[in-house]
C-alpha positions in Angstrom: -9.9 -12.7 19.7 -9.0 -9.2 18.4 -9.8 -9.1 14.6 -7.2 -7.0 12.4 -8.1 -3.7 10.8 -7.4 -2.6 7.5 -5.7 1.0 6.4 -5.8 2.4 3.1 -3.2 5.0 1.8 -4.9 7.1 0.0 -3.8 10.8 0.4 -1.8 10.7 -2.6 -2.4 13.0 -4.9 -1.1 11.0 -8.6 0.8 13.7 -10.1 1.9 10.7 -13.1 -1.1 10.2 -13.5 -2.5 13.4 -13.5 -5.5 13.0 -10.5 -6.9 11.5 -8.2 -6.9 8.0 -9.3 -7.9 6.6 -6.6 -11.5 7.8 -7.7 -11.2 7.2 -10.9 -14.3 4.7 -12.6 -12.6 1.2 -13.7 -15.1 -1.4 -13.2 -18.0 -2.2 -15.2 -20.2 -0.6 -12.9 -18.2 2.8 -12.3 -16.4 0.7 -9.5 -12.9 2.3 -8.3 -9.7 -0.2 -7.4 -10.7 0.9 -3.8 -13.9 -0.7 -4.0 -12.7 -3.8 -5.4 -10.2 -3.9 -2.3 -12.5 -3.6 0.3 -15.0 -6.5 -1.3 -12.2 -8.5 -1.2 -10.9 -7.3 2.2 -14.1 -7.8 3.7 -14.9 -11.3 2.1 -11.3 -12.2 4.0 -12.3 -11.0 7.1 -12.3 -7.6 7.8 -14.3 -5.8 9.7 -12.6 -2.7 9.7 -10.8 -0.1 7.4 -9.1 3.3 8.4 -9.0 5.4 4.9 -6.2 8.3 5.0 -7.4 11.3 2.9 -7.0 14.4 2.0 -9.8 17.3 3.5 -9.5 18.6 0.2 -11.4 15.8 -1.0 -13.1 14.2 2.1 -16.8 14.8 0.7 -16.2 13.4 -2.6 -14.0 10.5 -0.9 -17.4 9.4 0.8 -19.7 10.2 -1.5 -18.0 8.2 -3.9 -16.7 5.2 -1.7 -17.4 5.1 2.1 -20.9 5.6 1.8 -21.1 2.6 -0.2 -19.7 -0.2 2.3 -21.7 -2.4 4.0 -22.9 -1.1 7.5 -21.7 -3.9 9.2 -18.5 -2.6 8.6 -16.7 -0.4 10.9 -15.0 2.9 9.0 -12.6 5.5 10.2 -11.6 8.9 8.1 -8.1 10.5 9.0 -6.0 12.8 7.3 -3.0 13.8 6.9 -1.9 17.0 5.7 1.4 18.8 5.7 0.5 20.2 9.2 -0.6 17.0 10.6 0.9 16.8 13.8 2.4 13.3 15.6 0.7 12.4 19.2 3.8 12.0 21.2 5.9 14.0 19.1 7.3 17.0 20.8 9.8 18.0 17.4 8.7 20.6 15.0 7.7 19.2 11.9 8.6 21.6 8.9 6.2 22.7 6.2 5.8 21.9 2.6 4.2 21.5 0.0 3.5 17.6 0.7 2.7 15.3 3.0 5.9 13.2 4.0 5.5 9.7 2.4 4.0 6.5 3.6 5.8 6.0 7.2 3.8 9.7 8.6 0.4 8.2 7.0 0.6 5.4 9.3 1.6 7.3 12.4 -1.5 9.7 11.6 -3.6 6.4 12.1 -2.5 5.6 15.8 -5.6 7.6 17.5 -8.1 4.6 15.8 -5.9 1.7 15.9 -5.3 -0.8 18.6 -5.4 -3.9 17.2 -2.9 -5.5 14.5 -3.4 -4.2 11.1 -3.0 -4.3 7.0 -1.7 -1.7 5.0 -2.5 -1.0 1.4 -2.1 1.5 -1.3 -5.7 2.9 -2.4 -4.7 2.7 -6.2 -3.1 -1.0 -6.6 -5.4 -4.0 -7.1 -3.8 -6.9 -5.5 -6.0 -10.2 -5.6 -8.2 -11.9 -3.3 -5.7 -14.3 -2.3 -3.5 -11.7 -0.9 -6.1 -10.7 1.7 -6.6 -13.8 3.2 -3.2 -14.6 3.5 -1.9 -11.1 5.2 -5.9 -11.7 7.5 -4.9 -15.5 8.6 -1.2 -14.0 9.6 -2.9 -10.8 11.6 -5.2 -13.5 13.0 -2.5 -16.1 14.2 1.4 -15.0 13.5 2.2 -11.2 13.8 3.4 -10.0 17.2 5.5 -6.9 18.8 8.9 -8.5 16.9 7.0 -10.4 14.2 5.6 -8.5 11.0 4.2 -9.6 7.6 4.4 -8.4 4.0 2.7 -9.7 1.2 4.8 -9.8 -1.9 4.7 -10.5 -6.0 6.4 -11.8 -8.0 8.0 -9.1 -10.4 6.7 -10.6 -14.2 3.3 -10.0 -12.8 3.8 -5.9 -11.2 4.6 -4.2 -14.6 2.7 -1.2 -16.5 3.2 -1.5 -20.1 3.2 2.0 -20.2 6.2 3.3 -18.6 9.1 2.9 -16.1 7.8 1.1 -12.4 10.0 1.3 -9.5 9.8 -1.6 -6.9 11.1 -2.7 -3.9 13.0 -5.9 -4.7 13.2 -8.3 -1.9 16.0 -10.6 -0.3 14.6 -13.3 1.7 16.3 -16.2 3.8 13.8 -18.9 5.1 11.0 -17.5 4.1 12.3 -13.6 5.9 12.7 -10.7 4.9 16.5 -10.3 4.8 16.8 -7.0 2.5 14.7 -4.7 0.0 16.8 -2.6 -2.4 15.1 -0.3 -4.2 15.4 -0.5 -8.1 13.5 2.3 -10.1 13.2 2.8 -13.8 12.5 -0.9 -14.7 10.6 -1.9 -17.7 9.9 -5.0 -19.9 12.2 -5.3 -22.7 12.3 -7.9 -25.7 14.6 -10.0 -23.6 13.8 -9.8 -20.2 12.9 -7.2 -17.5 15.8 -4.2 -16.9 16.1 -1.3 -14.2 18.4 1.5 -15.3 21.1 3.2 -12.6 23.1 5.6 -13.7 23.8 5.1 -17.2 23.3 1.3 -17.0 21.1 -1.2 -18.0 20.9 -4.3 -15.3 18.8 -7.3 -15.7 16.4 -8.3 -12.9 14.8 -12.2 -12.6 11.6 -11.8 -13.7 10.7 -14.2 -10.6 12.5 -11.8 -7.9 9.7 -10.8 -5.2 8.9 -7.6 -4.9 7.3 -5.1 -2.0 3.9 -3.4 -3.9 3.2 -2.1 -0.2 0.8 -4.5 0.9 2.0 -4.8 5.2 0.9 -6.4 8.1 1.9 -4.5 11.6 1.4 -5.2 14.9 0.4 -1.8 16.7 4.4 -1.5 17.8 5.0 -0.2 14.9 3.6 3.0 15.9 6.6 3.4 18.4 9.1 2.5 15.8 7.4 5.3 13.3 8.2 7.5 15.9 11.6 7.0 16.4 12.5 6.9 13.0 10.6 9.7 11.8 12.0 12.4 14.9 15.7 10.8 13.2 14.5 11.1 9.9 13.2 15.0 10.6 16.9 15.5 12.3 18.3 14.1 8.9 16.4 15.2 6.2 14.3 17.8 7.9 14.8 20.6 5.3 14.4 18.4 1.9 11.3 19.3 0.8 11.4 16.5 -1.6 12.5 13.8 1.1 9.9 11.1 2.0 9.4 8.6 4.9 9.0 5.5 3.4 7.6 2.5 4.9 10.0 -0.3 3.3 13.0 2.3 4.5 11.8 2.2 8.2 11.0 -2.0 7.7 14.8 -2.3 6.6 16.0 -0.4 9.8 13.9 -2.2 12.6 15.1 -5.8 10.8 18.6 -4.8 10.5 19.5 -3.7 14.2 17.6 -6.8 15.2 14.4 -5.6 16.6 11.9 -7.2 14.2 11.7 -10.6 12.0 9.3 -9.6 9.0 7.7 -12.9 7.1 7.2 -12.6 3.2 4.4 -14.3 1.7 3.9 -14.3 -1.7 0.5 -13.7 -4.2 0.5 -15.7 -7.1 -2.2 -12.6 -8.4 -1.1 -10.3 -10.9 -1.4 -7.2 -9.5 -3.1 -4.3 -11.4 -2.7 -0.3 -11.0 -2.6 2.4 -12.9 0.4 4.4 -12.3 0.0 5.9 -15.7 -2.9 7.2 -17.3 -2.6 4.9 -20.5 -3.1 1.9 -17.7 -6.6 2.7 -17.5 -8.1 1.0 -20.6 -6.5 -1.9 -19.6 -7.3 -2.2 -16.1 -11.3 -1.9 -17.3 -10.6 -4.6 -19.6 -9.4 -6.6 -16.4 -12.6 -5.6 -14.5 -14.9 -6.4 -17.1 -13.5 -9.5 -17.4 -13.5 -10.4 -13.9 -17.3 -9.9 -13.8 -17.9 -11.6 -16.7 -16.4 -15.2 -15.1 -17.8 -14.8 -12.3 -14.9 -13.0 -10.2 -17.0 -10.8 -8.8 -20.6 -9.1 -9.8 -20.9 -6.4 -12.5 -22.3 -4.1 -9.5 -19.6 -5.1 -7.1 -22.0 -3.6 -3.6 -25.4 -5.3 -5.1 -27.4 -6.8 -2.8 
C-alpha cells in the first residue's frame, strides 16, 4: 500500500513577525516548530516530507533542519518563487513581488508527489494527535472526490498578542459544508470577537476552525490548475491577490466535485504569528520536555 507524503509550507517570508520564523530556536534544545512537526509526523507514520522554500534561504533551510532528519526518511526541496512556472500551464503568470499564496505552493509540489498527501504550515504546532488522524485518513479514506482537513476548535487557536484571522468552518455530518473567513478576532473579557467593518460580532468559542492542516489526494493537482489559470484571468494584475487553499477547497465542494471530511484536534495549537508569541511558545516546549512529551534534544539518539 502507497504511504502518504507530507508537504510543508514554508516559503513565507513572516513580514508580522518580522523573519523567518520558521527558523527561529523555540525548544529547549534550539529546536524550531518544524522540527517538532516532523517528530511527530514521522512517529505517525511518515515516511516522507516535501519542504517548499525559498532559494534565498535553501542552505540555511538544511543546515538548520533537513540535515537533521532521520535518514530513513525520504526528503524533497522545491521552491517556489515569483517566477515559478506550472507544469501544464501554458498562461503567463505575471510578476511580483510575492509568491501567490498557498494554492501555487502546492502545485509547485506536483513533480515529487504521486501518492496522497498532508499539508501543513512550517510555523504552526499542531499536536501529535492531529498527525495520526490526517495519516490513518491518507491510509484508508481520501480518494479523487474524497478529501480531509484537520480542524480546532477556536478557544484553543488564539495569540494573546494580536488580532488572528481563521477560517471558520460549517459542517453537516461530519463534512465540510462552508468556511467563511473571519479576520481580526481576538479574546475579549467576555468572549471571543472578529471585527468587519466597524462591528464587533461574537464567534462560539467552540466553532471549528481551518489552521491549514489538509489531506489531498493527488487530484488536487488538476483542480489547482483550473482554478489558478481562472484565478490568473480574474485577479491576474493584483499584486496583493493570493491563491488560497481554503478558497479553492470551497469551490471544488460547492459545484459538487469533492466531499471534504473535517476531523477535529482536541490539541491546542501553538504559532507564533507575532513576535511577542515567542516567549510563550518556549515555555510550551520546555514544558513538553519536562513531562515527558518529547526529549529536551528532540533528534537524540
Amino acid at each position: 500500500m502507497i504511504n502518504p507524503s507530507l508537504v510543508i509550507l514554508a516559503a513565507g517570508m513572516g513580514s508580522r513577525y518580522g523573519g523567518l520564523k520558521q527558523l527561529d530556536e523555540l525548544g529547549p534544545s534550539g529546536e524550531t516548530i518544524i522540527d517538532y512537526s516532523i517528530h511527530d509526523a514521522i512517529e505517525a507514520g511518515f515516511k516522507k516530507i516535501v519542504f517548499v522554500i525559498r532559494r534565498s534561504f535553501e542552505n540555511e533551510f538544511k543546515e538548520k533542519i533537513s540535515n537533521k532528519i532521520p535518514e530513513n526518511i525520504e526528503i524533497f526541496h522545491v521552491f517556489q518563487e515569483i517566477d515559478s512556472t506550472i507544469e501544464g500551464l501554458s498562461i503567463d503568470i505575471p510578476l511580483r513581488e510575492k509568491p501567490w499564496g498557498t494554492g501555487h505552493a502546492i502545485l509547485v509540489c506536483e513533480k515529487v508527489l504521486n501518492e496522497p498527501f498532508a499539508v501543513i504550515n512550517a510555523d504552526d504546532y499542531y499536536g501529535k494527535d492531529s498527525y495520526k488522524q490526517i495519516y490513518n485518513f491518507l491510509k484508508s479514506e481520501v480518494s479523487p472526490t474524497k478529501y480531509g482537513m484537520v480542524g480546532y476548535s477556536l478557544k484553543n487557536t488564539l495569540s494573546e498578542n494580536g488580532f488572528v484571522s481563521r477560517g471558520v468552518c460549517i459542517t453537516s455530518n461530519g463534512l465540510l459544508t462552508d468556511i467563511k473567513e473571519r479576520t481580526k478576532i481576538k479574546r475579549e473579557i467576555d468572549g471571543i470577537y472578529f471585527l468587519e467593518l466597524n462591528d464587533k460580532i461574537k464567534l462560539d468559542e467552540n466553532s471549528v476552525v481551518s489552521m491549514n492542516f489538509w489531506g489531498f489526494d493527488i487530484s488536487i493537482f488538476n483542480h489547482l490548475k483550473n482554478s489558478f489559470v481562472n484565478f490568473l484571468n480574474l485577479h491576474g494584475n493584483d499584486k496583493s491577490s493570493e491563491f488560497f487553499i481554503p478558497m479553492i477547497i470551497d469551490e471544488l465542494i460547492k459545484s459538487g466535485k469533492i466531499e471534504l471530511q473535517v476531523m477535529t484536534s482536541k490539541d491546542q495549537w501553538y504559532g507564533v504569528t507575532y513576535k511577542e508569541d515567542k516567549e510563550t511558545v518556549m515555555k510550551v516546549f520546555k514544558k513538553f520536555s519536562e513531562n515527558g512529551n518529547y526529549k529536551f534534544q528532540v533528534w537524540q539518539n
